[in-house]
ChimeraX commands (.cxc) that place a marker at each C-alpha (Angstrom):
marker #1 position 14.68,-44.04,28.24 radius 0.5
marker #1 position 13.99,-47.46,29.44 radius 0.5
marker #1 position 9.88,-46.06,30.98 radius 0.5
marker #1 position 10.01,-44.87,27.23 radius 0.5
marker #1 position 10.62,-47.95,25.79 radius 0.5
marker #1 position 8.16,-49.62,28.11 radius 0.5
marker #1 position 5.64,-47.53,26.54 radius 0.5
marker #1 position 6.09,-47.33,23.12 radius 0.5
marker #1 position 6.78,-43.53,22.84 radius 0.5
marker #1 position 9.30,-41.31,22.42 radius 0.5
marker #1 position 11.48,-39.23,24.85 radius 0.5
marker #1 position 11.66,-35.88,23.67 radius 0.5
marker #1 position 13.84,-32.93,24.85 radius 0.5
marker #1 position 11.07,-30.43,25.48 radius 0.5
marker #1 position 13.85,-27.37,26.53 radius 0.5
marker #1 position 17.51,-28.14,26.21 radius 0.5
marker #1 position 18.59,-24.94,27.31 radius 0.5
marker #1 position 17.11,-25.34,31.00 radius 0.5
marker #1 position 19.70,-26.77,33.13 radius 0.5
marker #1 position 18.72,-29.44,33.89 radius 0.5
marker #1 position 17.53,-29.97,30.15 radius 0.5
marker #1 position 13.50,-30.64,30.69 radius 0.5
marker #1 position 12.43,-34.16,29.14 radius 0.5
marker #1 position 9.23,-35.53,28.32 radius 0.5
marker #1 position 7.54,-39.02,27.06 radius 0.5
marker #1 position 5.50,-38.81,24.31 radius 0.5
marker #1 position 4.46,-39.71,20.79 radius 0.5
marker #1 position 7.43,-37.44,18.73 radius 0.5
marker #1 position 4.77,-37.80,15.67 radius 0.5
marker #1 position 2.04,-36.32,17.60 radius 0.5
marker #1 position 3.68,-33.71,19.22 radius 0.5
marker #1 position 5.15,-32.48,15.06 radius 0.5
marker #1 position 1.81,-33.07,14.09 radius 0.5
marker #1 position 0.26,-30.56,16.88 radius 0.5
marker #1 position 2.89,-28.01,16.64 radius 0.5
marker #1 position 2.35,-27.90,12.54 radius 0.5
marker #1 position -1.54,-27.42,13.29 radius 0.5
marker #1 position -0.55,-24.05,15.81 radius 0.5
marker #1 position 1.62,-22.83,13.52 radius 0.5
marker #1 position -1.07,-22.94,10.80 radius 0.5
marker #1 position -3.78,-21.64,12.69 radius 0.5
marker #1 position -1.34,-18.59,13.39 radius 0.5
marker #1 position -0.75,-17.91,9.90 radius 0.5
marker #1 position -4.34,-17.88,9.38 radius 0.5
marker #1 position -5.77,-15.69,11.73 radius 0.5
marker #1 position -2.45,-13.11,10.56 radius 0.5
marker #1 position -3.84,-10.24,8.69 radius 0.5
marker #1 position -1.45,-8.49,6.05 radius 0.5
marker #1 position -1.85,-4.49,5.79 radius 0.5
marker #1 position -1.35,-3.57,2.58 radius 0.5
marker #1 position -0.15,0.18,1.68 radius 0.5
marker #1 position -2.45,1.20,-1.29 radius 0.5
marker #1 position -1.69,4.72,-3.25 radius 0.5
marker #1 position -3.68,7.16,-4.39 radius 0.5
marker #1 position -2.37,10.19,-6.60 radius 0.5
marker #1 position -3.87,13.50,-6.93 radius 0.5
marker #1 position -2.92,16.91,-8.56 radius 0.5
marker #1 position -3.34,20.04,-6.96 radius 0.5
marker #1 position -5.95,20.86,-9.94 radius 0.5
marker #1 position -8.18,18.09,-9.22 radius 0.5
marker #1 position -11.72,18.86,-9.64 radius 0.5
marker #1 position -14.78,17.92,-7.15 radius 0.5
marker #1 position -15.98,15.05,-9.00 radius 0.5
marker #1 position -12.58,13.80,-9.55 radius 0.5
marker #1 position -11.84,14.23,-5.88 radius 0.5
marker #1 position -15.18,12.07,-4.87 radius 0.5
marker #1 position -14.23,9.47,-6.86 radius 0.5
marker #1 position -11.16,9.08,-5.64 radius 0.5
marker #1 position -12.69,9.37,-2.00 radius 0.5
marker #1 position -14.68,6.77,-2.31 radius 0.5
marker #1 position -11.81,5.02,-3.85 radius 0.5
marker #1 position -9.92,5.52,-0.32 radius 0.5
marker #1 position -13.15,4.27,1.72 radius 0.5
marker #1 position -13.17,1.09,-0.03 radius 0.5
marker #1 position -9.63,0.73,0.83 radius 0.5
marker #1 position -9.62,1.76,4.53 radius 0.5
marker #1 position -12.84,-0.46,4.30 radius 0.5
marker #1 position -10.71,-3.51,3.32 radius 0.5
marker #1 position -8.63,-2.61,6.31 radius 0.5
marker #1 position -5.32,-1.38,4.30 radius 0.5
marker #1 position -2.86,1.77,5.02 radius 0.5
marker #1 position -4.11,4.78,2.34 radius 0.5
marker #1 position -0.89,6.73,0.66 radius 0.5
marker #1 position -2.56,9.84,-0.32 radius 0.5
marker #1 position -0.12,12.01,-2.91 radius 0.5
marker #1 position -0.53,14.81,-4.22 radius 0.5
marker #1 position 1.72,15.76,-7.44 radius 0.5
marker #1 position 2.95,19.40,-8.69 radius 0.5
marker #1 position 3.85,19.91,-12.23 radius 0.5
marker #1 position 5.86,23.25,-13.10 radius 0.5
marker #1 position 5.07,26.15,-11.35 radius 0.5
marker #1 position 1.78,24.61,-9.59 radius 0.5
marker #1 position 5.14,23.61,-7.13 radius 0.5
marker #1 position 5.11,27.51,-5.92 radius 0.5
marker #1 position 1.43,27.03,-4.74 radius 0.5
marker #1 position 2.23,24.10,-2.31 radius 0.5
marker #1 position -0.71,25.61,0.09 radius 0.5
marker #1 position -3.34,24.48,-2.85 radius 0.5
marker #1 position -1.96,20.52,-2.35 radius 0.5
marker #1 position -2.32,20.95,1.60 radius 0.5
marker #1 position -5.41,22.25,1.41 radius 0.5
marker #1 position -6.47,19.73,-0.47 radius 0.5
marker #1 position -4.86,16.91,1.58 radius 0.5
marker #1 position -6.61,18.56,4.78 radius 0.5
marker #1 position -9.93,18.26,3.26 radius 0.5
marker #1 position -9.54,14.70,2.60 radius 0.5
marker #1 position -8.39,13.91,5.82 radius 0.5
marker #1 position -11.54,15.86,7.60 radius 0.5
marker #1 position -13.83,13.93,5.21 radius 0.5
marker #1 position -12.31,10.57,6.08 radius 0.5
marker #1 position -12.14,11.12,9.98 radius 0.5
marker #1 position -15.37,9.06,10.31 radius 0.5
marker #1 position -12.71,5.74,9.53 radius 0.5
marker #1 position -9.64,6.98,9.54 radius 0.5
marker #1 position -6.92,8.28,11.07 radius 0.5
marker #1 position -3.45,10.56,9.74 radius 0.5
marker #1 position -0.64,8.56,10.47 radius 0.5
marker #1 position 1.66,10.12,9.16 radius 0.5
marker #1 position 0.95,14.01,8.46 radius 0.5
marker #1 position 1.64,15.53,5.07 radius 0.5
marker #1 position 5.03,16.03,4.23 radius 0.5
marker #1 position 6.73,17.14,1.33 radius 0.5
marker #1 position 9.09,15.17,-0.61 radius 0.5
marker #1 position 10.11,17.15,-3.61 radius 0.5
marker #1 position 7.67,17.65,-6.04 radius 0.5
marker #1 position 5.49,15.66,-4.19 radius 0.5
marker #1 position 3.45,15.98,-1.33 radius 0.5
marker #1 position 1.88,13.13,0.62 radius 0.5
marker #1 position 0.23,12.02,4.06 radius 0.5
marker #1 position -1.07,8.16,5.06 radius 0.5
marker #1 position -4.62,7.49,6.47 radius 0.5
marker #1 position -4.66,4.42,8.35 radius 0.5
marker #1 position -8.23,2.76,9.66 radius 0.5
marker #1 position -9.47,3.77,12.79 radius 0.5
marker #1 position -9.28,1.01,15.57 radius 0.5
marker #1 position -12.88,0.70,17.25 radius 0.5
marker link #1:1,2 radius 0.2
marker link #1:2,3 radius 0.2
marker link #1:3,4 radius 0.2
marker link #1:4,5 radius 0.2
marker link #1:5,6 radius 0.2
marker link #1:6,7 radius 0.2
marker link #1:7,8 radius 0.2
marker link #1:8,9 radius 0.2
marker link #1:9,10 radius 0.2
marker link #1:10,11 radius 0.2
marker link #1:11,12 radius 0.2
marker link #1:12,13 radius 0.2
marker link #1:13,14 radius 0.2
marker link #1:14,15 radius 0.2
marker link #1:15,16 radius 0.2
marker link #1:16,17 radius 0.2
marker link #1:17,18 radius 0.2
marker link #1:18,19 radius 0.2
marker link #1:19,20 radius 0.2
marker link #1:20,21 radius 0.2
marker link #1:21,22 radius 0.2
marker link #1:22,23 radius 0.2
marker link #1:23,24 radius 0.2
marker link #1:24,25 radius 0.2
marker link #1:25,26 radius 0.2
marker link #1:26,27 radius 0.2
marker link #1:27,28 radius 0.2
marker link #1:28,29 radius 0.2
marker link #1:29,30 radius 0.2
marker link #1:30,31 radius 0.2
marker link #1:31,32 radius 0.2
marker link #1:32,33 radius 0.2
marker link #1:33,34 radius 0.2
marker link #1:34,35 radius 0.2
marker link #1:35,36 radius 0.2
marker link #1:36,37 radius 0.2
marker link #1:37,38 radius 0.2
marker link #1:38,39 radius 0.2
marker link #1:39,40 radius 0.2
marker link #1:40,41 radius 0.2
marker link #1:41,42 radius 0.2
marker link #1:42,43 radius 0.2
marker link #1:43,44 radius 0.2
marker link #1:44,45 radius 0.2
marker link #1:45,46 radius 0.2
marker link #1:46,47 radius 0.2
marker link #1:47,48 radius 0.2
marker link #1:48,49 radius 0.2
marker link #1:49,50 radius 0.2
marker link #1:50,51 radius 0.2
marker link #1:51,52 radius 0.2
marker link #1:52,53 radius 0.2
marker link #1:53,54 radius 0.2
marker link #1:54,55 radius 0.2
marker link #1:55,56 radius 0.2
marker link #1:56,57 radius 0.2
marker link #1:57,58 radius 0.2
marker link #1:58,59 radius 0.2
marker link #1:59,60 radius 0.2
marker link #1:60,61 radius 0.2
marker link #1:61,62 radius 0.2
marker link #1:62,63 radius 0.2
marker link #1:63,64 radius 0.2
marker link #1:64,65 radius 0.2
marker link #1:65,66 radius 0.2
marker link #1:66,67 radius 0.2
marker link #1:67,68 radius 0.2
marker link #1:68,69 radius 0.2
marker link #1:69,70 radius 0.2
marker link #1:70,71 radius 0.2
marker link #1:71,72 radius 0.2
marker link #1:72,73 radius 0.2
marker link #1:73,74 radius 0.2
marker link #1:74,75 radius 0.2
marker link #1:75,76 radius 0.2
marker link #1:76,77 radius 0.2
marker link #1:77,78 radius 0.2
marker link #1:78,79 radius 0.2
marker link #1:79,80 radius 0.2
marker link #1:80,81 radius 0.2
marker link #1:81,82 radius 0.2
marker link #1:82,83 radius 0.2
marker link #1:83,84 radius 0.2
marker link #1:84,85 radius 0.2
marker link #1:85,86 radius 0.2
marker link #1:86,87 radius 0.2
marker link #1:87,88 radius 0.2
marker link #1:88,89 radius 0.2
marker link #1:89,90 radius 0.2
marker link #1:90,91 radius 0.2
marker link #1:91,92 radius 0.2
marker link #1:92,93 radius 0.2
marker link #1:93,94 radius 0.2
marker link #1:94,95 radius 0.2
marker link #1:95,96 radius 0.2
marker link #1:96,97 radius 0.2
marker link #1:97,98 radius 0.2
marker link #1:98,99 radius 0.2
marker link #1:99,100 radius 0.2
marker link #1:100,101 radius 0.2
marker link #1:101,102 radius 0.2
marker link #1:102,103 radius 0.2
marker link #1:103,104 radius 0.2
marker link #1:104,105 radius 0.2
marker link #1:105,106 radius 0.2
marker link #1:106,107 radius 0.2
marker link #1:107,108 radius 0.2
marker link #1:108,109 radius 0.2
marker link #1:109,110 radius 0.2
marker link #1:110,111 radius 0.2
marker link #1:111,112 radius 0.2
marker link #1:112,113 radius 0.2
marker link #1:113,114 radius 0.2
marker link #1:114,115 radius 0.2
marker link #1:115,116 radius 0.2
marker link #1:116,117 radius 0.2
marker link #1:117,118 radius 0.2
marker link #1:118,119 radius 0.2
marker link #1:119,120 radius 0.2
marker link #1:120,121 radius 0.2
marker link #1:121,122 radius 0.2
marker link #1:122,123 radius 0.2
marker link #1:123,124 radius 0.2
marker link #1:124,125 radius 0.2
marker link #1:125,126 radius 0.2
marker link #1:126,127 radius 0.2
marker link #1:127,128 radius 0.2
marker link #1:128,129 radius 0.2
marker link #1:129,130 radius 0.2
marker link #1:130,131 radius 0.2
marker link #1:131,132 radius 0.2
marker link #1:132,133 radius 0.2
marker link #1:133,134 radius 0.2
marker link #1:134,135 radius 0.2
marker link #1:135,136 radius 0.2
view
């Protein structure tokens, strides 16, 4: 404390769990001010994945269905998670082979950028898969 002192800075216990407990001089202010700066520069360079949604019926015509392809490009462009549902009404429920079929064609068109990560499943009256971007 007293070579601290000397100095003008600070002693500061770097790792108290250590035995013995490591200490070193140095500007405290400094050292807050660094450790802010990493912690920023972390946050920045984090990237949130968002899970985006898009519904579909097992009646959905062709145009509909490139719309809402290109709709799932721009998404998996943007580098977010695609939720890809498709929804039966009445007795469209007993023709559940229409909705995979449709879900397989959407994931062959989109294997240029993305990948299944989770394979279509049925919950209910609804059936649904997630794309996720491919990792060059």
């Amino acid at each position: 404390m007293e070579k601290a002192k000397e100095k003008g800075l600070d002693l500061v216990e770097v790792a108290a769990h250590a035995k013995p407990p490591v200490c070193r001089i140095m500007d405290y202010g400094k050292f807050r001010y660094e450790q802010s700066k990493k912690a920023q520069e972390a946050r920045k360079r984090q990237t949130v994945i968002q899970v985006k949604e898009v519904k579909m019926r097992p009646k959905t015509d062709v145009h509909d269905l490139n719309v809402k392809k290109k709709k799932i490009r721009k998404f998996i462009g943007q580098g977010n998670k695609v939720k890809v549902t498709v929804t039966f009404r009445g007795r469209e429920i007993m023709h559940s082979e229409l909705g995979r079929d449709l879900l397989k064609r959407v994931a062959d068109e989109m294997s240029d950028i993305a990948v299944v990560e989770h394979m279509p499943n049925m919950e209910g009256r609804i059936l649904h898969m997630i794309l996720a971007p491919k990792k060059d």
